[in-house]
N, C-alpha and C positions, 0 to 999 in steps of 0.2 A: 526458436522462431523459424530457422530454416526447415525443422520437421514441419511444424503446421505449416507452411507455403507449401513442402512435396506434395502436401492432403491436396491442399485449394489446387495447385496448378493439378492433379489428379483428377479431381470435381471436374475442370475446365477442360479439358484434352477429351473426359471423355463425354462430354457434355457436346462439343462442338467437332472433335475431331472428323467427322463423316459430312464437315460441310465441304461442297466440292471448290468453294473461296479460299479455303486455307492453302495457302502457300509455305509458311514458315511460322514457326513460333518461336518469339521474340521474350526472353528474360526480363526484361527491365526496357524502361523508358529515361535516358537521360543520363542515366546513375555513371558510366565509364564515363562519360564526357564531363560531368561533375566536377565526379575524382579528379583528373585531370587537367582540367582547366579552368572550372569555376573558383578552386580556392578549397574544394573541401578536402581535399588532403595534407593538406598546411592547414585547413583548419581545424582538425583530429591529431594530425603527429606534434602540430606546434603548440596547442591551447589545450591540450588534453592528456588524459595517458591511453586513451581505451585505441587511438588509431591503428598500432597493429590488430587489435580484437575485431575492428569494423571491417577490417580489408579482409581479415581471414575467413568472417562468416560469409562476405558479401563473396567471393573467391568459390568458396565453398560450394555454397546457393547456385550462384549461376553459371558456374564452369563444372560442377561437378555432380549437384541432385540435380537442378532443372534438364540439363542434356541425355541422362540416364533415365528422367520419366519421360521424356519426350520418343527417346529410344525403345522405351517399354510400351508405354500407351497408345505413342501416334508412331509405328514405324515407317519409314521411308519421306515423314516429312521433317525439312531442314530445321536445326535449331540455331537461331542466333543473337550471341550473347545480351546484347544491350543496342540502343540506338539511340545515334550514331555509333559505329563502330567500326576501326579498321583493324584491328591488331590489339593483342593482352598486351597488358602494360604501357598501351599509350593512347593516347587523345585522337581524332578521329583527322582523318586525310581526304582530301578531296580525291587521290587519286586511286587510292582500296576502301573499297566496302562502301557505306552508306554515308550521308549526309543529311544535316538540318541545318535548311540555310532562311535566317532571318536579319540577314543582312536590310534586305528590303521589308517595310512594315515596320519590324520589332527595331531597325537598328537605323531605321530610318533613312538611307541610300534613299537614291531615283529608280524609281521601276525601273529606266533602261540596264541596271545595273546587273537584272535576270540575265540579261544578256551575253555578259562574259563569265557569270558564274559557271563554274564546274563540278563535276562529279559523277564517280561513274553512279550512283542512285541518289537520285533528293529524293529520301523518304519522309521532307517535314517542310513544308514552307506553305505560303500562304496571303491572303491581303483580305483585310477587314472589311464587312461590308455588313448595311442597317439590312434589314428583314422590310417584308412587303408594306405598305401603308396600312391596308386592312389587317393583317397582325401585331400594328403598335397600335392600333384602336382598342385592343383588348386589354393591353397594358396600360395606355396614355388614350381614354376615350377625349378626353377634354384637350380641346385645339387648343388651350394657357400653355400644355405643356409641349407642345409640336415646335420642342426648339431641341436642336439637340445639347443644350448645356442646361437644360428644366433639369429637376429635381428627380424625376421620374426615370429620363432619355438618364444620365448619369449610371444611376442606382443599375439600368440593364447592359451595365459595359463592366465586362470581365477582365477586362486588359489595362485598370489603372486606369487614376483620374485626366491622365493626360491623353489617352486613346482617340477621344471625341475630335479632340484639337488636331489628333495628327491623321486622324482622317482627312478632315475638313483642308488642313495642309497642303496634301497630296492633290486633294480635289481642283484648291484654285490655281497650283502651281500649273497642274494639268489639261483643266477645262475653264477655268475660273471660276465667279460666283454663282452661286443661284440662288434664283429670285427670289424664291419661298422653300418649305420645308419639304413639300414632296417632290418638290421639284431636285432639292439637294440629294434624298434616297434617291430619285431615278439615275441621277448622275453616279452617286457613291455606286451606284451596281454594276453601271456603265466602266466606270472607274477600274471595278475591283475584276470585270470579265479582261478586260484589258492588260490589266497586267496579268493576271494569270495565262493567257493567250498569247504571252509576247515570252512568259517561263518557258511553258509546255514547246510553242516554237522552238525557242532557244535550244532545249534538250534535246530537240529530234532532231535539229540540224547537226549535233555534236554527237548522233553516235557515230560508230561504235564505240566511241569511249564513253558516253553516258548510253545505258540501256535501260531507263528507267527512274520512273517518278512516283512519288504519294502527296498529293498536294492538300492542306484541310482535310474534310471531310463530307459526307450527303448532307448531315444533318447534326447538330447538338444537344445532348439529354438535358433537357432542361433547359430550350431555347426561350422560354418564354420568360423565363425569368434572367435572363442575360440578354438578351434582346443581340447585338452586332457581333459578327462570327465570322468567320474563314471559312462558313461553308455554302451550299451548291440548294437547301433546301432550312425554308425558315420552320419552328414550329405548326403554323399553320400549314404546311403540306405546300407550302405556295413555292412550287420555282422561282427562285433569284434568276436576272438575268444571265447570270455565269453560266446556270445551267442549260440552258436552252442556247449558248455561246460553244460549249462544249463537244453540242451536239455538229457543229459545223470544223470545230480545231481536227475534231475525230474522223 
């Protein structure tokens, strides 16, 4: 397995290495933080026999072929192991190397919570927000379904059945109700520039010990068919209001 990955990250290096974006290239998404603190290492040494064999290939791959084809194909750009990551052999620290903080959103806190969070890089966080009105017409033409707990609104929320609800949560704790349904997305956008704009704050006021952030993303492959996202641009090409927020945090 770890040979055919050398091939694919090989394909990829030189496929995109001559973009002038690339910064570092990144092993794994998640996988150290896992190990470490999800349970999956107790749950391979404790429930299994193969846990030394997973640690040794996973070891292998990302500390010892991915670094040497990165060395080979893209020289001079940085490789790093997995993210979050502070250190081999342990779970990630706010105080070395990167972080993914979902406290807020996923772990449900108060947005003001950005605020004392730390790290010298959030390279993961984020706050959920619906897509334009004229790009849930493409999905949800029919006003029956312009509620966000319809049948349809559901089906485009990639975050679990409860995501809707803890939108909707944050919104009235925040702004309270709204009146109708587009009136709720113009808030939820409002909502979702806000808290990201009070992150981005936070971190710039905290360096030099925080030097940096990656918050969401522009856009998501296959927004149309997940509809509510962490990001700055819907399928239809349409700026969220985050984005056009961004342009003033900046």
């Amino acid at each position: 397995m770890a040979f055919l990955k050398s091939f694919k990250s090989i394909d990829n290096l030189r496929r995109l290495r001559n973009h002038s974006c690339i910064a570092l290239w990144c092993g794994n998404n998640e996988c150290n933080e896992a190990w470490y603190t999800w349970g999956w290492r107790d749950r391979y040494f404790k429930k299994t026999e193969v846990g030394g064999k997973v640690w040794e290939q996973y070891t292998r791959l990302y500390n010892k072929i991915l670094p040497e084809v990165v060395s080979k194909f893209s020289p001079g750009t940085f490789y790093w192991p997995s993210s979050p990551f502070s250190r081999h052999g342990a779970p990630s620290k706010e105080n070395i190397g990167d972080r993914h903080f979902w406290d807020v959103w996923g772990g449900e806190k108060s947005i003001d919570t950005y605020l004392t969070a730390r790290s010298r890089f959030f390279s993961e966080y984020g706050f959920q927000s619906f897509p334009d009105i004229e790009t849930i017409k493409r999905y949800a033409p029919n006003k029956s379904d312009w509620n966000i707990y319809s049948e349809v609104m559901m089906s485009h929320q990639r975050a679990g059945i409860n995501a809707n609800k803890k939108i909707e949560t944050y919104l009235i704790d925040e702004f309270g109700k709204p009146h109708d349904f587009q009136s709720f997305l113009y808030m939820n956008q409002l909502l979702q520039g806000d808290a990201i704009k009070m992150a981005i704050e936070a971190h710039r006021r905290d360096m030099p010990f925080c030097m940096g952030h990656y918050f969401g993303s522009i856009t998501t492959v296959g927004l149309l068919l997940r509809g509510q996202a962490e990001t700055i641009m819907d399928v239809g090409k349409r700026n969220i209001i985050l984005c056009e927020m961004l342009l003033e945090i900046f």
